[in-house]
Backbone as numpy.savetxt, mean C-alpha at the origin, in Angstrom:
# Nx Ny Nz CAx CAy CAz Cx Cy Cz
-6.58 -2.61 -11.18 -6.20 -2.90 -12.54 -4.95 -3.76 -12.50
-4.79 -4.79 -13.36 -3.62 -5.60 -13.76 -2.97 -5.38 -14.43
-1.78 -5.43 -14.51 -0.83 -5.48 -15.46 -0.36 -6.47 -16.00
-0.64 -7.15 -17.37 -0.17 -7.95 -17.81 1.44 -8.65 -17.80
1.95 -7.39 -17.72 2.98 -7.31 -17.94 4.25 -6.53 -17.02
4.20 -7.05 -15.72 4.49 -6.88 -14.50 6.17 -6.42 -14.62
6.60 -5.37 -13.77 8.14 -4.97 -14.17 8.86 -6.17 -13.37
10.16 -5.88 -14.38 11.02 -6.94 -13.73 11.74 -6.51 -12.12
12.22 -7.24 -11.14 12.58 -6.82 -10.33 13.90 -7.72 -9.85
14.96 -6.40 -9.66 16.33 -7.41 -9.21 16.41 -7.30 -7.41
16.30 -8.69 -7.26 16.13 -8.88 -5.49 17.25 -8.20 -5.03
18.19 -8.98 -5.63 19.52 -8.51 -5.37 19.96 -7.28 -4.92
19.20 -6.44 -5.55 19.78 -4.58 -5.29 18.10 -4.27 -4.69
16.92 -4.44 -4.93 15.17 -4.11 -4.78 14.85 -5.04 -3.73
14.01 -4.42 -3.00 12.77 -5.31 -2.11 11.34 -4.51 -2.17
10.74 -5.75 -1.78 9.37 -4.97 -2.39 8.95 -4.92 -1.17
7.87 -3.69 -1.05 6.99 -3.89 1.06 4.89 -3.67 -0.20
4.23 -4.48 0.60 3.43 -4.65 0.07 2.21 -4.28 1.47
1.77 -3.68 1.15 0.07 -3.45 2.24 -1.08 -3.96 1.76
-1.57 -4.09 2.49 -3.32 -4.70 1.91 -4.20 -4.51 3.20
-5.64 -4.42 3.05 -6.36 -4.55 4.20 -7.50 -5.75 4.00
-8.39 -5.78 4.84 -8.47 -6.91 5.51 -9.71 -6.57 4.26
-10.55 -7.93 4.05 -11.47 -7.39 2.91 -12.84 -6.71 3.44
-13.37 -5.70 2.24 -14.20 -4.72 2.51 -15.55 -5.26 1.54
-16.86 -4.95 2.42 -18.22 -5.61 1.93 -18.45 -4.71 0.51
-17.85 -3.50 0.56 -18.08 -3.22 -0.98 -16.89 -2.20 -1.36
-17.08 -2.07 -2.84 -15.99 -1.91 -3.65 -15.92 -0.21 -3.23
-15.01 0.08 -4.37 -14.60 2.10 -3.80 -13.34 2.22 -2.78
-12.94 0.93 -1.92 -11.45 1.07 -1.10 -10.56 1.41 -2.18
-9.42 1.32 -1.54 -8.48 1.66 -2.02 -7.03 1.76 -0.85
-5.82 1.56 -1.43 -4.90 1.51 -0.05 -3.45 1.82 -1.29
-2.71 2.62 -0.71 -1.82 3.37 -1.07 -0.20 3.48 0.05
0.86 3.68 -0.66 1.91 3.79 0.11 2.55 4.80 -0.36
2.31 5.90 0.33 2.63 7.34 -0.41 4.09 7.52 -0.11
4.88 6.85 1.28 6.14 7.21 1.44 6.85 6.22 2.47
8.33 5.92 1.63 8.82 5.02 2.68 10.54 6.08 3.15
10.29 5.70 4.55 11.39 6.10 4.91 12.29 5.73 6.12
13.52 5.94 5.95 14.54 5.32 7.10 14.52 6.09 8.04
14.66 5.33 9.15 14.72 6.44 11.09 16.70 6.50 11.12
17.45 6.05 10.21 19.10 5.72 10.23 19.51 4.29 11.13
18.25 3.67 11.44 18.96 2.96 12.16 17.94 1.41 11.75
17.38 0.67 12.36 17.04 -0.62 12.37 15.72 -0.74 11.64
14.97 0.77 11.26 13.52 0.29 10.35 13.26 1.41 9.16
12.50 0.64 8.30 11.75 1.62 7.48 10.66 1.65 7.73
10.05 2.88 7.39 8.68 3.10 7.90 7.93 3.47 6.58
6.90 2.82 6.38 5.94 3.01 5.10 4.77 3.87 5.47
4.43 5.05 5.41 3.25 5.38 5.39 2.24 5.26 4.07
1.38 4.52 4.88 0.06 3.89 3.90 -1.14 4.51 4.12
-1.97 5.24 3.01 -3.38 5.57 3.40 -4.29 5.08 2.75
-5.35 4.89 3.41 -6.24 4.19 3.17 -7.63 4.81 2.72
-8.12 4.40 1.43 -8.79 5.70 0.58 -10.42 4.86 0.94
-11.46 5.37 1.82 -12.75 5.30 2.25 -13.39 5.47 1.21
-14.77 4.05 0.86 -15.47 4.71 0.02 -17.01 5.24 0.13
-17.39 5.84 -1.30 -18.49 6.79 -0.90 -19.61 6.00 -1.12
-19.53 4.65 -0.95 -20.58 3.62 -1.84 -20.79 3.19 -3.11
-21.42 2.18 -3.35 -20.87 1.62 -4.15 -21.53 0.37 -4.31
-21.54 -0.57 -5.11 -22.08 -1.99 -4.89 -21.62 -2.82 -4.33
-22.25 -3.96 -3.94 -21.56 -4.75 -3.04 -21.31 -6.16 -2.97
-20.28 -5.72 -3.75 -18.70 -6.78 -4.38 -17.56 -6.73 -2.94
-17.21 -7.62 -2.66 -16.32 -7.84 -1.65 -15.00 -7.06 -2.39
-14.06 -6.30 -1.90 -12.64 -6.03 -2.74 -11.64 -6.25 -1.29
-10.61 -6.62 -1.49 -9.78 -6.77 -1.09 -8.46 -5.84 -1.50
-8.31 -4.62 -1.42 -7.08 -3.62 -2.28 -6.02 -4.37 -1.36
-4.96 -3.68 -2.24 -3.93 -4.27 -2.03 -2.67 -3.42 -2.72
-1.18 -3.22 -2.00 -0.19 -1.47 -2.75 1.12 -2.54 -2.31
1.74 -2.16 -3.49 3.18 -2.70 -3.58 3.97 -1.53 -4.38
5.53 -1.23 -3.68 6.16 -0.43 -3.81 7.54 -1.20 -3.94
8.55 -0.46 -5.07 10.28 -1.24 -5.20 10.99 -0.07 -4.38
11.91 -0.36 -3.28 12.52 0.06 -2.70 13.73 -0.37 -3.00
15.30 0.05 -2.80 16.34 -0.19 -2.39 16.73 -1.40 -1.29
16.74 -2.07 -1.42 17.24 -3.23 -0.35 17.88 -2.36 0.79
17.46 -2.98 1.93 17.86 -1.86 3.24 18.64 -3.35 4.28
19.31 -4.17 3.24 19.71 -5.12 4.40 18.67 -5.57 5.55
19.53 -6.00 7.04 18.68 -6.54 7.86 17.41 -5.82 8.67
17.12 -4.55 7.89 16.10 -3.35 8.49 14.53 -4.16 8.45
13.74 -3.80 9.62 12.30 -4.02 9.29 11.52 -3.17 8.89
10.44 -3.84 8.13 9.68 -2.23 7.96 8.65 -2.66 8.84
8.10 -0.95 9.72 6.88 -0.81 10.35 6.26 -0.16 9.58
4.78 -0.41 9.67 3.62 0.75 8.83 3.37 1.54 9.34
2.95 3.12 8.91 1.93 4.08 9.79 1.04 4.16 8.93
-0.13 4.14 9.21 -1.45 4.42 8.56 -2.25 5.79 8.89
-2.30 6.18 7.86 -3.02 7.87 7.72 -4.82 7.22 7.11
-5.44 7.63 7.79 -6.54 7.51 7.02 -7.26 8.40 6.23
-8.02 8.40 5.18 -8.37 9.86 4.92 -9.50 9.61 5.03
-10.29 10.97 4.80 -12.13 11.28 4.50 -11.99 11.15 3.07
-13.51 10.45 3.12 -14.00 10.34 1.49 -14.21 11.81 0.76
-13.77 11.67 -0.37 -14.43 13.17 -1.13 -15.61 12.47 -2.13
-17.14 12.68 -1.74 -18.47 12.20 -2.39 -18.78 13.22 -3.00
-19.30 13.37 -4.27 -20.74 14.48 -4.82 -21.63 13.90 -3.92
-22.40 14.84 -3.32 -23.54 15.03 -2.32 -24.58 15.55 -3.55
């Protein structure tokens, strides 16, 4: 879903970390950044999961998760990726 009307963001004090995966033959993905956090020293670490789908038609999607953080100066961020199981009605 879009937002027309996108929040404002001050670089100055905010940085944004953004995930996406590579594109999927049908729709139902999904990709999420449930938590970012500092080790105290040179990185942040984003854990991102990645939501499997139960089928679906087949529309190419490309998801895609953006999060406003605190500016962390010259820090990098690394990703960890959690994957989950689909929850389907059977």
């Amino acid at each position: 879903m879009h937002d027309k009307n996108p929040p404002h963001i001050n670089f100055a004090r905010d940085m944004v970390i953004m995930a996406a995966t590579e594109t999927r033959g049908t729709m139902g993905w999904g990709i999420s950044i449930d938590t970012v956090y500092s080790d105290g020293g040179a990185w942040l670490y984003a854990v991102v999961r990645e939501l499997p789908s139960c089928g679906g038609p087949d529309y190419a999607s490309r998801p895609i998760a953006a999060v406003t953080v605190p500016r962390s100066g010259s820090m990098g961020v690394r990703f960890i990726e959690r994957g989950l199981k689909p929850v389907c009605d059977n």
